[in-house]
C-alpha positions in Angstrom: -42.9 -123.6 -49.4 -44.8 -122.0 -52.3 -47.1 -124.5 -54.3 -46.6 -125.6 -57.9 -48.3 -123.1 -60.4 -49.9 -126.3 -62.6 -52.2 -126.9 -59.3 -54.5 -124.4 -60.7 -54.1 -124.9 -64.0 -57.5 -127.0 -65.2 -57.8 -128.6 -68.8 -61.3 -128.0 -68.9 -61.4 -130.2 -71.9 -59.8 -133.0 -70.1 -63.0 -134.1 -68.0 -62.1 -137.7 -67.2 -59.2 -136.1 -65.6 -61.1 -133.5 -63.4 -61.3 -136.1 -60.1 -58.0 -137.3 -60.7 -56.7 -133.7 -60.9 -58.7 -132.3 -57.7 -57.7 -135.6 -55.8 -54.0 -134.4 -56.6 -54.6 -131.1 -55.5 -56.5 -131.2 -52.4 -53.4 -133.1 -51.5 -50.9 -130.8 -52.4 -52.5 -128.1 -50.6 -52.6 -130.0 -47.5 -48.6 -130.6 -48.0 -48.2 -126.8 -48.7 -49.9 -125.9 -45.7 -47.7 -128.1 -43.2 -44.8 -127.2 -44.8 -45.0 -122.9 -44.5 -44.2 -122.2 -40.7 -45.1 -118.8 -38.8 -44.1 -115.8 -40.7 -40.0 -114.9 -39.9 -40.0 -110.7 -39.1 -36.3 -109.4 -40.4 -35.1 -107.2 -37.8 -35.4 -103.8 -39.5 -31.4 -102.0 -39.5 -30.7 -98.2 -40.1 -29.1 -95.4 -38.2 -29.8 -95.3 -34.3 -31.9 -92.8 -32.8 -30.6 -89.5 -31.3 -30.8 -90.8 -28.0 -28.3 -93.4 -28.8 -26.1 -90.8 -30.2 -23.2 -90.4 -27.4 -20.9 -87.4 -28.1 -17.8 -87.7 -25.7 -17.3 -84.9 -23.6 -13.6 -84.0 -25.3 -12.5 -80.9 -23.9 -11.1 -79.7 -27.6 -14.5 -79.8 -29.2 -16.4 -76.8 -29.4 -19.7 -76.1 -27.7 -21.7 -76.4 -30.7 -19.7 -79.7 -32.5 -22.6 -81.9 -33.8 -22.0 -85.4 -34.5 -21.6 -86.8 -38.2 -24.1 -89.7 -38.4 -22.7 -93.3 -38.6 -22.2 -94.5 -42.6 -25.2 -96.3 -44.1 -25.8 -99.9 -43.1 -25.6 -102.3 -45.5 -28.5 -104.2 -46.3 -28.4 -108.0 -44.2 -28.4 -110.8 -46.9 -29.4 -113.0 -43.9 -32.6 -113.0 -41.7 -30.8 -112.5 -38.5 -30.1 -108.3 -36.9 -26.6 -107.7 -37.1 -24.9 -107.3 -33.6 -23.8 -103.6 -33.6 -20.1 -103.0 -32.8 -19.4 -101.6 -29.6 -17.9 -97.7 -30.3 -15.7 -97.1 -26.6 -16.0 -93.6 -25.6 -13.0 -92.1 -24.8 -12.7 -90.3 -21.2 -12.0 -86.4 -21.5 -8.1 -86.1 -20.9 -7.8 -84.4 -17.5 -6.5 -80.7 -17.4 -3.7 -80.7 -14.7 -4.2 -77.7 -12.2 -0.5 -76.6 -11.6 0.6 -76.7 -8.2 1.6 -73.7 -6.8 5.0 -72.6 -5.9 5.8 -70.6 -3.0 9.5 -69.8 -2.1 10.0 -68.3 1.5 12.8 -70.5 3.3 16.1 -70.8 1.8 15.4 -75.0 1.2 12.6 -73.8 -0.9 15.7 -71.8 -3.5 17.9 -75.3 -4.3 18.8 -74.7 -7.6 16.5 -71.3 -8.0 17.7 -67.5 -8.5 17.3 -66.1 -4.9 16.7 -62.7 -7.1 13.8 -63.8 -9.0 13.0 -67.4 -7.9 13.5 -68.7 -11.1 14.7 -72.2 -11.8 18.0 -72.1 -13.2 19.1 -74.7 -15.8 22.9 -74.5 -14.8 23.5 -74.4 -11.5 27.0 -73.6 -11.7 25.5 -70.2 -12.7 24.5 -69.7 -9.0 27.9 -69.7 -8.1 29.5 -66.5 -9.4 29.4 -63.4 -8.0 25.9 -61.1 -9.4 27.1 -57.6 -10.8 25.7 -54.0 -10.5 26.0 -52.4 -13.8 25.7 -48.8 -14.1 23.6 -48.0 -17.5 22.5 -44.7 -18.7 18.9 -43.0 -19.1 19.7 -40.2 -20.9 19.7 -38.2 -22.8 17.2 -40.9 -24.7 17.8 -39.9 -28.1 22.1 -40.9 -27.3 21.6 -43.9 -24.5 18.6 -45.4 -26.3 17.4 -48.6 -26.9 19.9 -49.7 -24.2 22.0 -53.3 -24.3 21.2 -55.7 -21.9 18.2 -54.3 -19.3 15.9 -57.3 -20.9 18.5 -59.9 -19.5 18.7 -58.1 -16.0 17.5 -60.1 -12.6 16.3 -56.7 -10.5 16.9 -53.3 -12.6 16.9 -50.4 -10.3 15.9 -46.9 -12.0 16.6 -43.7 -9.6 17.5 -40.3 -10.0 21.1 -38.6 -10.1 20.7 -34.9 -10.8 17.8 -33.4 -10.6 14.8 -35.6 -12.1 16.9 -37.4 -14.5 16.9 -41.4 -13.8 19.6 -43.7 -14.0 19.8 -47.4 -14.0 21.9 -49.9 -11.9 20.8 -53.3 -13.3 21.8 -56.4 -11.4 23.0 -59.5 -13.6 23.1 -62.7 -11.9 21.8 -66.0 -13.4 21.6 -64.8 -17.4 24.8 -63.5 -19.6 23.6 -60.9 -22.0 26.0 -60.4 -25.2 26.4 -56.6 -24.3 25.2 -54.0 -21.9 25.6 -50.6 -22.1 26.2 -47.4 -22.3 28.1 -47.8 -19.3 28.4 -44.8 -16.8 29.3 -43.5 -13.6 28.6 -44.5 -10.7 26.3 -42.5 -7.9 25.8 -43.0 -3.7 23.0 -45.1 -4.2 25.4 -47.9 -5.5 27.6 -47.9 -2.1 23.8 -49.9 -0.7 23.0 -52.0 -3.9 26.2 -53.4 -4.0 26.1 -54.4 -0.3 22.5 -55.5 -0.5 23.7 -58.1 -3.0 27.0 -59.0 -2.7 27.8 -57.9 -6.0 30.6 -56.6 -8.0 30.1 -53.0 -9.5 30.6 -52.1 -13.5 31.0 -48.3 -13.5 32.7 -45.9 -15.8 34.0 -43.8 -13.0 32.5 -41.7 -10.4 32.9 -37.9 -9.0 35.6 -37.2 -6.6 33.3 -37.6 -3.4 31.7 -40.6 -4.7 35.1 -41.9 -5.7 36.5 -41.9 -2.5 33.6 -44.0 -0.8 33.6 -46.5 -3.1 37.8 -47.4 -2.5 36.8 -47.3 1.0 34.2 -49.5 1.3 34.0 -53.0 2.3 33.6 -53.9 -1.4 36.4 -52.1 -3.0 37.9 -55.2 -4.0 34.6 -55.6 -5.9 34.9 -52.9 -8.1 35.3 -53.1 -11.5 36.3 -49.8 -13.2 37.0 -49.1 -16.5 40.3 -49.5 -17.0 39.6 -53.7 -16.0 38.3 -56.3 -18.7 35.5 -56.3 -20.3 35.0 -52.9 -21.4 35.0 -51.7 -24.8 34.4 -48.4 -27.0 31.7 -49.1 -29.6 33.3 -46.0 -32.2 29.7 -44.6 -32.7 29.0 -41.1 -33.9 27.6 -39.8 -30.4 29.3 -38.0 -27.3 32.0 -40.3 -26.5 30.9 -40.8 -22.8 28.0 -42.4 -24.5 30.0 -45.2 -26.2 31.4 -47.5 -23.5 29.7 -50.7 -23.0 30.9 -54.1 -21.8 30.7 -58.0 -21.8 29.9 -59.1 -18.7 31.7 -62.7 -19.1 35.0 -60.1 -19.1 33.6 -58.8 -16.0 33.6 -61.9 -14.0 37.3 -63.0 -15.5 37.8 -59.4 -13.8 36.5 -60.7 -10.4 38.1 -64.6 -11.2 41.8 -62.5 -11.4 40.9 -60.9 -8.2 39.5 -64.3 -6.2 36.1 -62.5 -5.8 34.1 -64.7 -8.0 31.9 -66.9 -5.8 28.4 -67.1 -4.9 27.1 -64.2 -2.9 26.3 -63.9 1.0 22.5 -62.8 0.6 20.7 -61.7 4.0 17.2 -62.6 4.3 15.2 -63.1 0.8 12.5 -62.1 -1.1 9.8 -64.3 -0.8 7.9 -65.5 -4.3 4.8 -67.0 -4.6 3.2 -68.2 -8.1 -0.2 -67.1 -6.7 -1.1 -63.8 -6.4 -1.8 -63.2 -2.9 -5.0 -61.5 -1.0 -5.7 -58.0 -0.9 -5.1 -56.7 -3.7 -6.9 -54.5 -6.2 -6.7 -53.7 -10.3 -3.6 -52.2 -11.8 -3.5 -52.7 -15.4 -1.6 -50.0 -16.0 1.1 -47.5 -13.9 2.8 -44.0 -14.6 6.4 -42.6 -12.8 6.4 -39.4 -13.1 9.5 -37.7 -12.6 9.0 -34.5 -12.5 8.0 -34.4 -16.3 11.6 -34.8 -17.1 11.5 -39.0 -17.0 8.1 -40.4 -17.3 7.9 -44.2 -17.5 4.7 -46.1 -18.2 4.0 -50.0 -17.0 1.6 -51.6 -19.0 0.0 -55.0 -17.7 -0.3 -57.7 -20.9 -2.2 -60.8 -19.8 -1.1 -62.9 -22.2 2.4 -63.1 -20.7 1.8 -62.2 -17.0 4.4 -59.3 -17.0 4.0 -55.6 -17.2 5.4 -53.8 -20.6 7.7 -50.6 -20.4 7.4 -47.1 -22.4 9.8 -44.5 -21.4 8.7 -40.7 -21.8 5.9 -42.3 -24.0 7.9 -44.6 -26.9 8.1 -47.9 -26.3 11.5 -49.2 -24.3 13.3 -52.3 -25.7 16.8 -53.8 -25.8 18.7 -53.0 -28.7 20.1 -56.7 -28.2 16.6 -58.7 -28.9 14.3 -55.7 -30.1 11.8 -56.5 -27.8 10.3 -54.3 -25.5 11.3 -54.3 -22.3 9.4 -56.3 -19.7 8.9 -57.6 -16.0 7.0 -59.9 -14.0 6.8 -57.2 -11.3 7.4 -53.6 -11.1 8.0 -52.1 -7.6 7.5 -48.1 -6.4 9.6 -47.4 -4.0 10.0 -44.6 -2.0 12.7 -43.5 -0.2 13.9 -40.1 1.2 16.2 -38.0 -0.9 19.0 -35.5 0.5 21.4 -33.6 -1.2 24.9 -33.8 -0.1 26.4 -30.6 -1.3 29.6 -32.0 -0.1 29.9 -33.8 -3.4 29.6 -32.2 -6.9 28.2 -34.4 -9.6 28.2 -31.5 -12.0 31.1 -28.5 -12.1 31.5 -25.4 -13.6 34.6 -23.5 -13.4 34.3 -23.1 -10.1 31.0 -23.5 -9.3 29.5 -26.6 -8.6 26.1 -26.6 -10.5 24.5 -30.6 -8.9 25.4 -32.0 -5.9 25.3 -36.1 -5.2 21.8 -37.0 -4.1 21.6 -39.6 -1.0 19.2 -42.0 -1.3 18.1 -43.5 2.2 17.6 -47.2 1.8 18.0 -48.4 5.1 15.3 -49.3 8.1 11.6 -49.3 6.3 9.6 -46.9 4.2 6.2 -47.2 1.6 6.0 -49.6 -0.9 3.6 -50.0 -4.2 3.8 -53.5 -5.2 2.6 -54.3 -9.4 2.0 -58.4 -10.2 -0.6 -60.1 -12.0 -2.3 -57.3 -13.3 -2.8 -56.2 -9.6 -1.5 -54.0 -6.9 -0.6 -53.8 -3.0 0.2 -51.7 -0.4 3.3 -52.5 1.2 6.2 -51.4 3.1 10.1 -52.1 1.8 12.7 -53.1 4.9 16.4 -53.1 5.5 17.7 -53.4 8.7 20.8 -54.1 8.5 23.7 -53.0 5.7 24.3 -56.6 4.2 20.3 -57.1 4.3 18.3 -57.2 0.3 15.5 -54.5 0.4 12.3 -57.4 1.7 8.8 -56.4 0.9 6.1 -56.6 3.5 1.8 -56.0 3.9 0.8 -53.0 5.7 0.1 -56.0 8.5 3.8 -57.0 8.6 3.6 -60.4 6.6 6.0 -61.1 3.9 4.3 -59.6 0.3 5.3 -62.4 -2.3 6.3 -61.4 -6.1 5.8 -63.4 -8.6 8.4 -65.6 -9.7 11.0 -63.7 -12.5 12.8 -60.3 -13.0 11.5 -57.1 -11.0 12.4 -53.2 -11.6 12.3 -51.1 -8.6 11.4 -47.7 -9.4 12.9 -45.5 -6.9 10.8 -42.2 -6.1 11.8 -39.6 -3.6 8.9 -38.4 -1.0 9.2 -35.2 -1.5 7.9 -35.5 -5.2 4.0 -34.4 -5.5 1.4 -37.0 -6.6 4.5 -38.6 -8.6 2.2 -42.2 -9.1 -1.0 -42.4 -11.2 -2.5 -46.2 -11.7 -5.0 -47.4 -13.6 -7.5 -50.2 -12.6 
């Protein structure tokens, strides 16, 4: 309590009032003094200190994020410290590790491509009949871009005559709008189309290879040109260049003849999302075939598949644009005999290329490509109706990676025809 000002103020010329005056006073102080208490400290308020600053560890800040400090305080109008609000910290959201998928036993493919191990999102796609198309490689300035290779499960690239390459691309799970150029069929096909089951799309065929295909034990499989599906695109090129075909006409073809049901597959690839042990660098790969093909793999990490460039332009699919790609690319290598029994190429009389036999049966070397990495493996086949399986050099299954794989076929005989790059 804070004492009247007129206390101290004397009339000095008021002298009969001096005792009455001081009597008041000396009493007024003694009431001002009982009535101030101990002095009240107001609790002082402002920002807290950088130990009380508690930055939660949130995965999507960046190392260096600094804290903005708290808003000013407002100043207390009363004598009691304001009771700070308690900020929560919220918990870092925690990154899920993916579980791996590994795909060896044929429980482990319900509702998966056995091809590529792919979840499918239809499973009534599983239940047609894959096909083998026959697709040019040359010459590249007539056949390419191609239609369709991007949309292919397995695409296998070997050689007819000579060192030039051919394709026979196995469709399966996806429906690509077109594929093409379509052409004729070689002796290799009389094992892919066993190996899978499948139905063949060929243009036609030399006189030798003719007459194996209508006596195999798929001929009711085959889909020649003269069936649905086909159709000539009128472009200004040689016209064996122009046929291509849509492959939902290719499986009415095989509906009409009761041959469209799922396949009978022998034992299967085995996939694995994880890479598995053993393996070294391989960013990048070059197929040489005897300078006449030359086909480049080129590992992108930011999509986990290898990118293709064919005699050094980049490959795509005339039907997207986009380069062509795969998950894994697999070297194999096979021995190559000519069978001068069959002409591929005639002249007059003279028969200028025989067929080439490919021998894909029992085992041989193996160059495995996933995840930016390579192994050393061995292919197998034992038995006709068997898929070409992949194996270590110690006899374990090698997994791929789950998705689309192109097999490039590559004779023995063919000096240092492999270069990789770490």
């Amino acid at each position: 309590m804070r004492c009247p000002a007129w206390i101290t103020q004397i009339n000095r010329g008021q002298v009969y009032r001096v005792l009455l005056l001081t009597l008041f006073a000396v009493m007024a102080l003694v009431g001002c003094a009982r009535s101030e208490g101990p002095t009240m400290e107001i609790a002082s308020v402002g920002p807290p200190t950088a130990t009380q600053v508690t930055v939660p560890p949130v995965p999507t800040l960046p190392a260096t994020f600094t804290p903005s400090p708290p808003p000013p305080t407002a100043i207390a109008t009363n004598t009691a410290a304001p009771t700070p609000t308690p900020t929560a910290t919220p918990s870092p959201t925690p990154t899920a590790t993916p579980t791996p998928v590994n795909l060896s036993s044929p429980a482990d493919f319900v509702g998966r491509n056995p091809l590529t191990g792919v979840l499918v999102e239809d499973p009534a796609v599983l239940e047609r009949r894959p096909l083998a198309v026959k697709i040019s490689n040359s010459p590249a300035e007539w056949v390419r871009p191609q239609a369709g290779l991007s949309q292919a499960d397995l695409v296998f690239e070997h050689v007819t005559e000579g060192p030039i390459t051919r394709f026979t691309a196995i469709f399966y799970t996806q429906t690509p709008p077109a594929v093409g150029p379509i052409r004729s069929a070689r002796l290799i096909d009389l094992e892919l189309c066993a190996m899978y089951d499948a139905g063949l799309v060929f243009s036609g065929a030399s006189i030798g290879v003719s007459r194996r295909l209508y006596q195999s034990d798929f001929v009711r499989r085959l889909i020649p040109s003269q069936e649905s599906g086909y159709y000539r695109t009128g472009e200004d090129k040689p016209y064996e260049h122009t046929l291509y075909g849509d492959v939902q006409g290719f499986w009415a073809a095989l509906e009409r003849k009761g041959e469209n049901h799922a396949p009978d597959l022998g034992p299967l690839l085995v996939f694995s999302s994880d890479p598995p042990d053993g393996g070294q660098a391989a960013s990048a790969i070059k197929i040489n075939y005897r300078n006449w093909t030359v086909v480049d793999w080129e590992y992108d990490p930011s999509t986990g598949r290898y990118l293709r460039w064919a005699d050094g332009e980049v490959h795509s699919d005339v039907n997207t644009g986009d380069q062509l790609s795969a998950e894994n690319v697999v070297v194999i290598f096979a021995v190559h005999q000519l069978d001068e029994s069959i002409c591929e190429f005639q002249q007059e009389d003279k028969c200028l290329a025989g067929s080439v036999h490919i021998n894909l049966l029992d085992w041989g070397d193996a160059i495995v490509l996933r995840d930016g990495m390579q192994f050393d493996a061995r292919w197998q086949r034992r038995a006709r109706a068997d898929m070409l399986t992949l194996y270590d050099k110690l006899g374990n299954p090698l997994p791929l990676q789950i998705g689309p794989t192109w097999f490039q076929v590559v004779p023995y005989h063919y000096d240092e025809p492999v270069t990789i790059l770490p």
